[in-house]
GUNUDO-193184 format. One record per atom (N, C-alpha, C): residue in three letters; y, z, x. Coordinates in steps of 0.001 Angstrom, whole numbers, plus 500000, padded with zeros to 6 digits. Example, Ala and Ser with C-alpha at 12.3 -4.5 7.8 and 13.67 -1.06 7.14 Angstrom:
<rs>
ALA494310507800513190
ALA495500507800512300
ALA496700507800513200
SER497750507080512850
SER498940507140513670
SER500030507870512900
</rs>
This chain:
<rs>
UNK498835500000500836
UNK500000500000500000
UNK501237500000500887
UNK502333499028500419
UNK503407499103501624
UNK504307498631500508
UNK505612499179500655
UNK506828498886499861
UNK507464500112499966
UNK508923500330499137
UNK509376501412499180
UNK508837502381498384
UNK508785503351499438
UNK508710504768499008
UNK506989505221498992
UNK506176504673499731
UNK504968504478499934
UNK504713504458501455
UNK504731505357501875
UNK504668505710503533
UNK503421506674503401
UNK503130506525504555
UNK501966507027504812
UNK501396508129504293
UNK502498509568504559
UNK502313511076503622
UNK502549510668502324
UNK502774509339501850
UNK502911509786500416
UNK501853509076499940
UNK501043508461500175
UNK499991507608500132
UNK498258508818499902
UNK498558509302501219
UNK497770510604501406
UNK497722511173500566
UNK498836511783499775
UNK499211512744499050
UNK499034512313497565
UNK498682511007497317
UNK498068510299496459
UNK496745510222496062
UNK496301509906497312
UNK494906510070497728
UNK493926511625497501
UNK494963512249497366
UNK494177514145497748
UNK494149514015496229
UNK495786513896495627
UNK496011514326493987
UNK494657513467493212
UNK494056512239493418
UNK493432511419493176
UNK492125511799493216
UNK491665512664494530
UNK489779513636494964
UNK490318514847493710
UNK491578515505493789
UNK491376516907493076
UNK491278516139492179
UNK491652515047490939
UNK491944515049489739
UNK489985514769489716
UNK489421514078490529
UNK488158513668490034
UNK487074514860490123
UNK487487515427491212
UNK486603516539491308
UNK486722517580489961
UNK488055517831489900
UNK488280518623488683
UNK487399518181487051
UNK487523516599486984
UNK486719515905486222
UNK485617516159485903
UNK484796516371487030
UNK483565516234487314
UNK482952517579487446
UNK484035518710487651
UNK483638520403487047
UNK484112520264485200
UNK484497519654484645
UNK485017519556483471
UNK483279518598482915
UNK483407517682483166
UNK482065516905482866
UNK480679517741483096
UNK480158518805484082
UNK479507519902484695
UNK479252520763483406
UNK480415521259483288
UNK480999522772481970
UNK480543521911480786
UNK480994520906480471
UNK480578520252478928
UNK479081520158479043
UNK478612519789479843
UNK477022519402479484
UNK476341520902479661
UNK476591521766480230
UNK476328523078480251
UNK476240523855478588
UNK477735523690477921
UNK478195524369476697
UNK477383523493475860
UNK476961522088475390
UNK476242521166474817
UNK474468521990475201
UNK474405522087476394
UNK472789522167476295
UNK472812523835475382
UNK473361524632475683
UNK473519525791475219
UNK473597525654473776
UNK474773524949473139
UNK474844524231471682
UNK473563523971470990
UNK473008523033472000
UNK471943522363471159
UNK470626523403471359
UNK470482524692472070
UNK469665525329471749
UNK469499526409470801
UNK470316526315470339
UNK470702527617468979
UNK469897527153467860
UNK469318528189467008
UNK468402528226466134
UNK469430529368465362
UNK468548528881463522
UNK469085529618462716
UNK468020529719461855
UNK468128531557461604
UNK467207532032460633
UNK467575532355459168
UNK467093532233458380
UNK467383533214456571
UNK466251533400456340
UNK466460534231455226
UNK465137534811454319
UNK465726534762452891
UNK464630535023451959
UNK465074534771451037
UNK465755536343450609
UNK465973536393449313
UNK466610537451448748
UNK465574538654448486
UNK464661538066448372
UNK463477539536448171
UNK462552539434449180
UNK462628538173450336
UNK462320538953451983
UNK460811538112451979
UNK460637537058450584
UNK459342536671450788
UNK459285534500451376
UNK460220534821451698
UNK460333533194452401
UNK461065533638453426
UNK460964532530454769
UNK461597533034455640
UNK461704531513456201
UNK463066531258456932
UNK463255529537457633
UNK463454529771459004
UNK462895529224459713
UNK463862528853460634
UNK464390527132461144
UNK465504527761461546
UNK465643525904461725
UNK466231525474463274
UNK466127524831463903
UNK466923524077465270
UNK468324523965464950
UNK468911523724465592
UNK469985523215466200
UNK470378521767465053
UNK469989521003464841
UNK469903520036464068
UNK469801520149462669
UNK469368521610462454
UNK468843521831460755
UNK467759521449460666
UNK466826520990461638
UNK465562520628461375
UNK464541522099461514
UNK463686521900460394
UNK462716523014460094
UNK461427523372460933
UNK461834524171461624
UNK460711524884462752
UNK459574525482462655
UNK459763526429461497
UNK458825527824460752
UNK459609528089459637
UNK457996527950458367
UNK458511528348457189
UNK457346529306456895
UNK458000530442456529
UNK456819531685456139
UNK456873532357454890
UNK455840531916454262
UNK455758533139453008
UNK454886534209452583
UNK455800535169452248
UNK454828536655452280
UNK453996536435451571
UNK452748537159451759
UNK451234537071450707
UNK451844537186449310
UNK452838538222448730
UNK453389537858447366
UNK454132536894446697
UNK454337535525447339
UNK455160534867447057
UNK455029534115445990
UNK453369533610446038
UNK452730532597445033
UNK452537533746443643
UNK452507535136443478
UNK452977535660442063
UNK454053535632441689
UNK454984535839442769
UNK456070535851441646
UNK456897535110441884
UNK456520533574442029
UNK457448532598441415
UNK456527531509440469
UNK457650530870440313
UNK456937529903439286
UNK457396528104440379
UNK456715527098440503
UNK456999525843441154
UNK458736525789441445
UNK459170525561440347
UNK460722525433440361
UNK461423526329441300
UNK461176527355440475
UNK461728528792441640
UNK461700528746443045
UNK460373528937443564
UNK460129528308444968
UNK460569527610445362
UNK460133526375444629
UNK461223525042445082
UNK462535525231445937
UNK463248525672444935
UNK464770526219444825
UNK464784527159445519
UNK464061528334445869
UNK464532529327446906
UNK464189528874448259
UNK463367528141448363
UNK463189527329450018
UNK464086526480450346
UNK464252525674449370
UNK465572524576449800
UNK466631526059450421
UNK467285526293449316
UNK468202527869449621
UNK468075528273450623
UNK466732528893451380
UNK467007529915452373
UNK466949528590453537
UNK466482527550453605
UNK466515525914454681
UNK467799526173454901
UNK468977525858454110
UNK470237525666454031
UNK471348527254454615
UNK470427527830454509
UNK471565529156454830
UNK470477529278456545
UNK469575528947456566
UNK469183528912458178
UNK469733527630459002
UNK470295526906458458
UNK470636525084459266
UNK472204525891458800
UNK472695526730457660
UNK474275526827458401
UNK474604527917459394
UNK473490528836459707
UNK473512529743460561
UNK473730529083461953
UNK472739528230461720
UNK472447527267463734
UNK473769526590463793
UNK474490525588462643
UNK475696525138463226
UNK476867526051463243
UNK476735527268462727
UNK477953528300463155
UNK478185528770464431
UNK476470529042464114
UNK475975529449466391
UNK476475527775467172
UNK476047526797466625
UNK476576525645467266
UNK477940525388467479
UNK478698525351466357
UNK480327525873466595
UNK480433526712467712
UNK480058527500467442
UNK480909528814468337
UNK480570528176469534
UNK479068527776469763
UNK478903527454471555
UNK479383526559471939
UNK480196525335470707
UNK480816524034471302
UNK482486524344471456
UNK482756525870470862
UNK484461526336471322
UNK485026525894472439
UNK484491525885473630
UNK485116525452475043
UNK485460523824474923
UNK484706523426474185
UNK484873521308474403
UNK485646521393473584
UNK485569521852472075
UNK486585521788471565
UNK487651521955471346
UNK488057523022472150
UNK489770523711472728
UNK490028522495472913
UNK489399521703473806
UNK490503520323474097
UNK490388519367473342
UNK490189519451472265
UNK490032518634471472
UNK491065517859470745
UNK492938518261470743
UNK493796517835470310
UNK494481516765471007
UNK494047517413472610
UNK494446516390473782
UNK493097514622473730
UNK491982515551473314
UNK491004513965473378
UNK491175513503471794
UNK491794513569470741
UNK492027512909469687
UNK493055512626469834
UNK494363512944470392
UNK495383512084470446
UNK495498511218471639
UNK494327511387472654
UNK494188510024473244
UNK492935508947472769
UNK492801509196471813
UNK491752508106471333
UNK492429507493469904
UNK493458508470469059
UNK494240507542468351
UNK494064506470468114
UNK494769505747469188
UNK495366504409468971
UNK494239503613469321
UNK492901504003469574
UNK491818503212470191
UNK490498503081468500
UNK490884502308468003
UNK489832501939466766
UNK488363502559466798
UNK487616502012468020
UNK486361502620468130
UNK486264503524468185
UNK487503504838468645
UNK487041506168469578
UNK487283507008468109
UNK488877506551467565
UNK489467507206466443
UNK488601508377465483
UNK487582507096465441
UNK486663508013464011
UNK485957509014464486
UNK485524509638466054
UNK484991510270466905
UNK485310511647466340
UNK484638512817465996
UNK484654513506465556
UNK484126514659465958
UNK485053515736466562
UNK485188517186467643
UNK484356518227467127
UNK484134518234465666
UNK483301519448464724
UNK482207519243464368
UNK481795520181463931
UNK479904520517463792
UNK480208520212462474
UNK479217518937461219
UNK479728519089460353
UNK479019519913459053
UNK479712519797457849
UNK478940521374457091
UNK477580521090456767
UNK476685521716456435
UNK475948522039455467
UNK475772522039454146
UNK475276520490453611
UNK475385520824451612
UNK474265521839451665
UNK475026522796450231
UNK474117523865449767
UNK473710523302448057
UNK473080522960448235
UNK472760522125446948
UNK471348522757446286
UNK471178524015446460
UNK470144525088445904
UNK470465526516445676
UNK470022527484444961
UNK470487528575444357
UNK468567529546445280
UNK468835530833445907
UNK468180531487446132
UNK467948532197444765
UNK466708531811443920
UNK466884532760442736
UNK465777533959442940
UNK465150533766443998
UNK463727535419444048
UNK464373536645443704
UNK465646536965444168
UNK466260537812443666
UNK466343538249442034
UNK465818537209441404
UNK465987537149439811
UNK464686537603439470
UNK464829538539438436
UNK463995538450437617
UNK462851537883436894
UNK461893537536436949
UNK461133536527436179
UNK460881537309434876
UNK461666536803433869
UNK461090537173432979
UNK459497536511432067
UNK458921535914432794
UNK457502535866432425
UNK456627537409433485
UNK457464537111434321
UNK456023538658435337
UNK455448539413434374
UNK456625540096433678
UNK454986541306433213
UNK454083540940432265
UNK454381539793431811
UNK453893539528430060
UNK452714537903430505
UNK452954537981431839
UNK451853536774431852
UNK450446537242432058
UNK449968536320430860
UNK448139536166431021
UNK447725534516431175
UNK446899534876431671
UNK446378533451431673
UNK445997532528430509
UNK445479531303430371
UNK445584530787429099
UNK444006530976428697
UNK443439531299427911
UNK441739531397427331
UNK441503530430427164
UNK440724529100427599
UNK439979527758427329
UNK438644528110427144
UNK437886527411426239
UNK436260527666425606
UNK435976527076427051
UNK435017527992427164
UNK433760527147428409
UNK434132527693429956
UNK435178528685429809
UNK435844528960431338
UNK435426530403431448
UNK435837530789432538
UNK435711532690432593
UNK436895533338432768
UNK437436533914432260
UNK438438534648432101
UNK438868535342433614
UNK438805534377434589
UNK439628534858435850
UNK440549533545436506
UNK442002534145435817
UNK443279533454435767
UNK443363532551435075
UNK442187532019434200
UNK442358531169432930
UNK442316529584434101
UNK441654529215434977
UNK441891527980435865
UNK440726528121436503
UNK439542528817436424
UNK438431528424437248
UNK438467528516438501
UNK439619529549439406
UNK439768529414440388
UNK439714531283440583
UNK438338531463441118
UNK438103533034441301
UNK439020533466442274
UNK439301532838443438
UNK440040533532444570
UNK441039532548445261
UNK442633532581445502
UNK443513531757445709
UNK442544531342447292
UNK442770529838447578
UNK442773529552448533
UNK443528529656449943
UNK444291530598449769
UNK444919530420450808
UNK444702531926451315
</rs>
C-alpha cells in the first residue's frame, strides 16, 4: 500500500487492528458454538397433574421417555389420556426451550447488532435470534375427576365371565 498517509507504522498498525479483530472473531465464533452445544443439550421434564404420566423431551421437543404409573390405565378413559400426554409433551418441550433460551442468552445479547446488520440483506432478514414457542393445544385433565370412577362396572354379555365384562382376566401389560 503506498499513497498518502499509508507509511509503514500505519500499515502495521492496520495489520495488528486486522489479527486482533480476527482473533477476537474467532474467540466470539469459539463461545457461540460452546453456548449452542450447551443449548442443544437441555432436556425438559413434566408430569402430569396426579403424577401418573411423566415426559421427557430433548432439546428439540422431541420425546425421549414417556412413563406411566401402574394406575394410569384405571383412571382414565382413551380421550383423557390422550389429552393429558399431549399436555404434559408440551409443558416438557416448553421447559427444554426455556432451558434453551436461557443457554442461548450470550448469542443473543448481540442480537440487535446482527439484525440490524442483516436488515437490508433479503436472505439474512428473516433469520431469527429466538427459541420459538410451544403450541399448547391440550388440557392436562388427570387432575379431574372422573365422574364415571366409582360407579363403573363392566358391561354383562351372555356367554362371557364376569371379569371386566371383555374376556380379558389380567391387563397385559
Amino acid at each position: 500500500m503506498t499513497g498518502p498517509g499509508f507509511t509503514p507504522e500505519r500499515v502495521a498498525d492496520l495489520q495488528r487492528q486486522a489479527a486482533d479483530t480476527m482473533t477476537a472473531l474467532q474467540e466470539r465464533i469459539t463461545a457461540a458454538a460452546e453456548v449452542r452445544e450447551r443449548a442443544m443439550s437441555v432436556s425438559g421434564q413434566a408430569s402430569s397433574q396426579d403424577g401418573t404420566v411423566t415426559a421427557v423431551v430433548d432439546s428439540t421437543g422431541v420425546v425421549t421417555s414417556l412413563t406411566f404409573a401402574p394406575p394410569t390405565f384405571d383412571r382414565n378413559t382413551p380421550e383423557k389420556l390422550a389429552s393429558t400426554v399431549v399436555a404434559v409433551i408440551q409443558q416438557a418441550a416448553a421447559k427444554a426451550r426455556a432451558d434453551m433460551a436461557e443457554a442461548m442468552t450470550p448469542i443473543r445479547a448481540g442480537g440487535d447488532a446482527a439484525r440490524k446488520a442483516v436488515a437490508g440483506v433479503p436472505d439474512l432478514s428473516a433469520l431469527r435470534f429466538d427459541v420459538p414457542a410451544v403450541p399448547h393445544t391440550a388440557v392436562d385433565r388427570s387432575g379431574q375427576q372422573d365422574p364415571w370412577a366409582g360407579d363403573a362396572k363392566p358391561i354383562e354379555q351372555p356367554g362371557r365371565e364376569a371379569d371386566e365384562g371383555w374376556g380379558i382376566k389380567e391387563r397385559p401389560w
